[in-house]
Backbone as a printed PyTorch tensor [residue, N CA C, xyz], in Angstrom:
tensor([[[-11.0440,  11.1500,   2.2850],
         [ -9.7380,  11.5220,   1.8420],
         [ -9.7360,  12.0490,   0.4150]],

        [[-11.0200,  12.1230,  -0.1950],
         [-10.6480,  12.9070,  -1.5240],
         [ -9.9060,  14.3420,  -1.4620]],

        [[ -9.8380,  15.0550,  -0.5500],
         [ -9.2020,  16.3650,  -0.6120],
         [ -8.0560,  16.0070,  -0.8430]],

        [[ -6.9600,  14.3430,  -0.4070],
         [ -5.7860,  14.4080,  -1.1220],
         [ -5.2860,  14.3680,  -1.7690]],

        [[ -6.1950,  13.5570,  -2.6860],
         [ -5.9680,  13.2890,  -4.1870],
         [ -6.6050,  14.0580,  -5.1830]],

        [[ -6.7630,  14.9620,  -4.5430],
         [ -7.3460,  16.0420,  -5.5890],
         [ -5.7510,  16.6380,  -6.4810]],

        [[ -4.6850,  16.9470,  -6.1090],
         [ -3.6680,  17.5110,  -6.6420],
         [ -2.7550,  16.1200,  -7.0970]],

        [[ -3.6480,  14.6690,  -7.7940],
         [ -3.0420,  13.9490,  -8.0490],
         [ -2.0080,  13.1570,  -7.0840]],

        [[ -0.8440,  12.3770,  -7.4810],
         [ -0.3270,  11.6040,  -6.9280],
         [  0.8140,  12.2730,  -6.8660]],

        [[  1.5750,  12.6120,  -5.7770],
         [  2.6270,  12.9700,  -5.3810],
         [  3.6130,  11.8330,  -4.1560]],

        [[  5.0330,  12.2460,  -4.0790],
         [  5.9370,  11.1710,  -3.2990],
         [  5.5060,  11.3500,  -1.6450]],

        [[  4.9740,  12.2600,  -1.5990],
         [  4.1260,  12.4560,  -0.1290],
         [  3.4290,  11.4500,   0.3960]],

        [[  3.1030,  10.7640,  -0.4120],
         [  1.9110,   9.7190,  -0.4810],
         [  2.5790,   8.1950,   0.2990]],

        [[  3.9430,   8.3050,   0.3410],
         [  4.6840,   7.7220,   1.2330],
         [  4.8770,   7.6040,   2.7820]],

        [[  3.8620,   8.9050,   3.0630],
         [  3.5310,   8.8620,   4.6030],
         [  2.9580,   7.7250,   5.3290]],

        [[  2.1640,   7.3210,   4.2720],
         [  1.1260,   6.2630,   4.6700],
         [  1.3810,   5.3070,   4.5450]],

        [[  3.4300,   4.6990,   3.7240],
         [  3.8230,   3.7320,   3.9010],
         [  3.9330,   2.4330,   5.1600]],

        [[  4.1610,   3.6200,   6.2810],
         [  4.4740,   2.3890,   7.7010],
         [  2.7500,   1.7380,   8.0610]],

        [[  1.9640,   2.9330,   8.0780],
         [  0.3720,   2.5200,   8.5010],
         [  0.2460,   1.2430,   7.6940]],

        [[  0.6500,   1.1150,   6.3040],
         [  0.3100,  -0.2720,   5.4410],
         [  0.8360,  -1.3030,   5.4520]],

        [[  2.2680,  -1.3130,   5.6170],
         [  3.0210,  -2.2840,   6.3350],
         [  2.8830,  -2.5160,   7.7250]],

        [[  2.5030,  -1.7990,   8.5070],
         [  2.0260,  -2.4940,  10.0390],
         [  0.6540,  -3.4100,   9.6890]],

        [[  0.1590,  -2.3010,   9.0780],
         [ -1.2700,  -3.5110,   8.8030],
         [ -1.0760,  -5.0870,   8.2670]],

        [[ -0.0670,  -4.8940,   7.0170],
         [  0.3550,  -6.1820,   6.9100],
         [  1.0470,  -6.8530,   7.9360]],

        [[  1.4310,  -6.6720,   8.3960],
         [  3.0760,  -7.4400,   9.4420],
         [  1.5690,  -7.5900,  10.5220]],

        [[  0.7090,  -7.2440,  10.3670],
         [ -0.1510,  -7.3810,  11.6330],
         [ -1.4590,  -8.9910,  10.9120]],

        [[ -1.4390,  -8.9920,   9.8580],
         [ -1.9410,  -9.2580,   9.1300],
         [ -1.6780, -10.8610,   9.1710]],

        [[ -0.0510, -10.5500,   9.1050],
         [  0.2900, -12.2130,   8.8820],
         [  0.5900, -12.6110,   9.9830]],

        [[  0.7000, -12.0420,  11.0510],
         [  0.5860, -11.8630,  13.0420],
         [ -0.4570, -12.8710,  13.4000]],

        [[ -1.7680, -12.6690,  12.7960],
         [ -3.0340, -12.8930,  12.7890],
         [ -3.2000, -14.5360,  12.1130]],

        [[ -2.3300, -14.7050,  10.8090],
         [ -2.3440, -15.7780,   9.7600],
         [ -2.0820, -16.5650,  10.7940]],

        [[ -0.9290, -16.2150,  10.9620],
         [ -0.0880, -17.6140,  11.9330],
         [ -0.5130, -17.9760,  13.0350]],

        [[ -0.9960, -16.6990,  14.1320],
         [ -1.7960, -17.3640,  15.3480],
         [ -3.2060, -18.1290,  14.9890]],

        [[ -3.5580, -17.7090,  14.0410],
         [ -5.2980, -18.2290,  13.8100],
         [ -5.2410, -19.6280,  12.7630]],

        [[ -3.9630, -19.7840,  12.4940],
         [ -4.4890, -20.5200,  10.8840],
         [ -4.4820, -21.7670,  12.2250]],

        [[ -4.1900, -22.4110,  13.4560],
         [ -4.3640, -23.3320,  13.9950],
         [ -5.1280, -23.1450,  15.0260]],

        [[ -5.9870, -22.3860,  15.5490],
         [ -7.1890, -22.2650,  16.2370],
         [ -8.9000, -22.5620,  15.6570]],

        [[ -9.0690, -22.8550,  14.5190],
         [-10.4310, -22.7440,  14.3980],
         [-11.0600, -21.0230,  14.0750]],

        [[-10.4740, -20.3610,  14.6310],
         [-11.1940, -18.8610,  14.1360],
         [-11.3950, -18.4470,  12.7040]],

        [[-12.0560, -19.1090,  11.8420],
         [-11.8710, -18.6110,  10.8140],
         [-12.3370, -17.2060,  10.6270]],

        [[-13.1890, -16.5810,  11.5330],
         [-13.3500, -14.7700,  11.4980],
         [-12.4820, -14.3800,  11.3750]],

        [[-11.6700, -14.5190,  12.1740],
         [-10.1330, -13.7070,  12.3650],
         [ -8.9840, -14.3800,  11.5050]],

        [[ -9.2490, -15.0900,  11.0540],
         [ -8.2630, -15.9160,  10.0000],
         [ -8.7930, -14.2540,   8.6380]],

        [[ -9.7640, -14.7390,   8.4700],
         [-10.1750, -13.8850,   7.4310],
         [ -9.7070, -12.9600,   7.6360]],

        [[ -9.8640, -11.8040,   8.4840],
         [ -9.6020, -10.7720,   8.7690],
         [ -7.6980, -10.5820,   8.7540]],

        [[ -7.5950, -11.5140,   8.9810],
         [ -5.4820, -11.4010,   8.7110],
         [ -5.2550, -11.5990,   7.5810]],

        [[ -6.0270, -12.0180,   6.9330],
         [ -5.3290, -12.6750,   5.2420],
         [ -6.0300, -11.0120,   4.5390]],

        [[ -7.0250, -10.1420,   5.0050],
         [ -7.7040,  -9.1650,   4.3210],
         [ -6.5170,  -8.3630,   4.6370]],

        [[ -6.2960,  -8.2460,   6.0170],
         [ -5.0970,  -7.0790,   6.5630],
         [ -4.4350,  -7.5090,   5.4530]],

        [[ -3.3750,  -8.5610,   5.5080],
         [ -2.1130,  -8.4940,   4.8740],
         [ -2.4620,  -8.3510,   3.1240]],

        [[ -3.4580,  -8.7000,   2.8610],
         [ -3.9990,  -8.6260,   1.1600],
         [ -4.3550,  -7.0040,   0.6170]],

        [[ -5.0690,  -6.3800,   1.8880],
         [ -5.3240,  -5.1880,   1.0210],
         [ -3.6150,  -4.3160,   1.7420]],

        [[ -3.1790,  -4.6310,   2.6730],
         [ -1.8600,  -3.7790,   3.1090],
         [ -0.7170,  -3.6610,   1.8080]],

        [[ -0.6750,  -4.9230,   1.7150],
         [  0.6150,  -5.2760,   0.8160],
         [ -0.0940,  -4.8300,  -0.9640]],

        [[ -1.6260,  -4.9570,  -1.1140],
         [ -1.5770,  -4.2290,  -2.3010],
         [ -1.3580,  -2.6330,  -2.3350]],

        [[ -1.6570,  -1.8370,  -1.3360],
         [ -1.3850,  -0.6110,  -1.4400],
         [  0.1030,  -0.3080,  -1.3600]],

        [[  0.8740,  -0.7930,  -0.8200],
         [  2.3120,  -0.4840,  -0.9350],
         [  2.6210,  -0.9130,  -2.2560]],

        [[  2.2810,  -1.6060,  -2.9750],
         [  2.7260,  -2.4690,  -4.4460],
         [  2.2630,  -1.0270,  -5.5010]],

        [[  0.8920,  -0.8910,  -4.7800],
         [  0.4950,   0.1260,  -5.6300],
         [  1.5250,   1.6190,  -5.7260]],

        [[  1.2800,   2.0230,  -4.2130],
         [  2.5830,   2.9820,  -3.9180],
         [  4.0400,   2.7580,  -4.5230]],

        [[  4.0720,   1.8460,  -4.9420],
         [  5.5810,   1.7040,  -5.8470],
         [  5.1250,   2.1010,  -7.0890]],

        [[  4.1760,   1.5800,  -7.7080],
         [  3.9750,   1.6200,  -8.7980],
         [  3.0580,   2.9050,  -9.2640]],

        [[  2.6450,   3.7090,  -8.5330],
         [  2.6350,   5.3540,  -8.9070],
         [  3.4780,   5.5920,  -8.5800]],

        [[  4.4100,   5.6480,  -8.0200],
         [  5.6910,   6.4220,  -7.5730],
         [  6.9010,   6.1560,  -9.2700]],

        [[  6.7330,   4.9760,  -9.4630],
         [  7.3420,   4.8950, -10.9060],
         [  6.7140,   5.6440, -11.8310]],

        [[  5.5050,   5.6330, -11.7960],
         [  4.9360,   6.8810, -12.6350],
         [  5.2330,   7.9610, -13.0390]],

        [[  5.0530,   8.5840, -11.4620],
         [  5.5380,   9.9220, -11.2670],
         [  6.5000,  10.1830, -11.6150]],

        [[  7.8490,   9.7640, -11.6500],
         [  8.9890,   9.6860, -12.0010],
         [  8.9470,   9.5600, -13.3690]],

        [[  8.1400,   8.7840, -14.0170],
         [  8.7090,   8.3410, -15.2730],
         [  8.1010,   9.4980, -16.0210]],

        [[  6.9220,  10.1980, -15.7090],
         [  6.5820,  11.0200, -16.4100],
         [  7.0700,  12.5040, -16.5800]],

        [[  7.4970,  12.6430, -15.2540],
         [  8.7130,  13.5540, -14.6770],
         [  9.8200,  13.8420, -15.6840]],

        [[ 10.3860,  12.7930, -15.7370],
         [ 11.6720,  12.2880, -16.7680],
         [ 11.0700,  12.6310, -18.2780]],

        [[  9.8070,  11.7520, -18.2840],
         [  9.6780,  12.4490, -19.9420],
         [  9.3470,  13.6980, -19.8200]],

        [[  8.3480,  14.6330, -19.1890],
         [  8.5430,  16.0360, -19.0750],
         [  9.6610,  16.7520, -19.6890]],

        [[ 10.5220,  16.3530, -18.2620],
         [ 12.1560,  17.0210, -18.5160],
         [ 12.4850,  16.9840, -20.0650]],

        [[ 12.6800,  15.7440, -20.2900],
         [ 13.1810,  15.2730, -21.7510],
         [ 12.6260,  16.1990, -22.6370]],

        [[ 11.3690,  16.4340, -22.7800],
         [ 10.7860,  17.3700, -23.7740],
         [ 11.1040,  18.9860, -23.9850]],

        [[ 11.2830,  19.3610, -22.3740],
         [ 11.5210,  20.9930, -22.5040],
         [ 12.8450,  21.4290, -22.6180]],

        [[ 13.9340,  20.1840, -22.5620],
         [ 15.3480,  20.2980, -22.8590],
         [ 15.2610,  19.9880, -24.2560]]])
């Protein structure tokens, strides 16, 4: 996927919001059926889903404030 981030971070980048939240919501799917079976493979594997899911959306907020904020100072400057 480097060809997408080659033109930096744009609000596009929101496509990939639902894929990360299913992963999570699938994630903690996994927590709850496994945390009382003994599987700790798959225990692991739900706590990774929902850990790396929910950091990329956190992240996706937080370039998206970026973008914006730098946006805004842009503007500010050429007015």
């Amino acid at each position: 996927m480097p060809w997408a981030l080659e033109g930096g971070f744009t609000p596009s980048f929101w496509a990939f919001s639902f894929g990360l939240a299913s992963m999570a919501g699938c994630g903690l799917r996994m927590i709850a059926f496994y945390s009382n079976t003994g599987e700790k493979g798959l225990l692991l594997l739900g706590w990774s889903l929902f850990g790396i899911g929910t950091f990329c959306i956190v992240a996706l907020i937080a370039f998206t404030l970026l973008f914006f904020i730098k946006k805004l100072q842009k503007h500010n400057a050429d007015a």
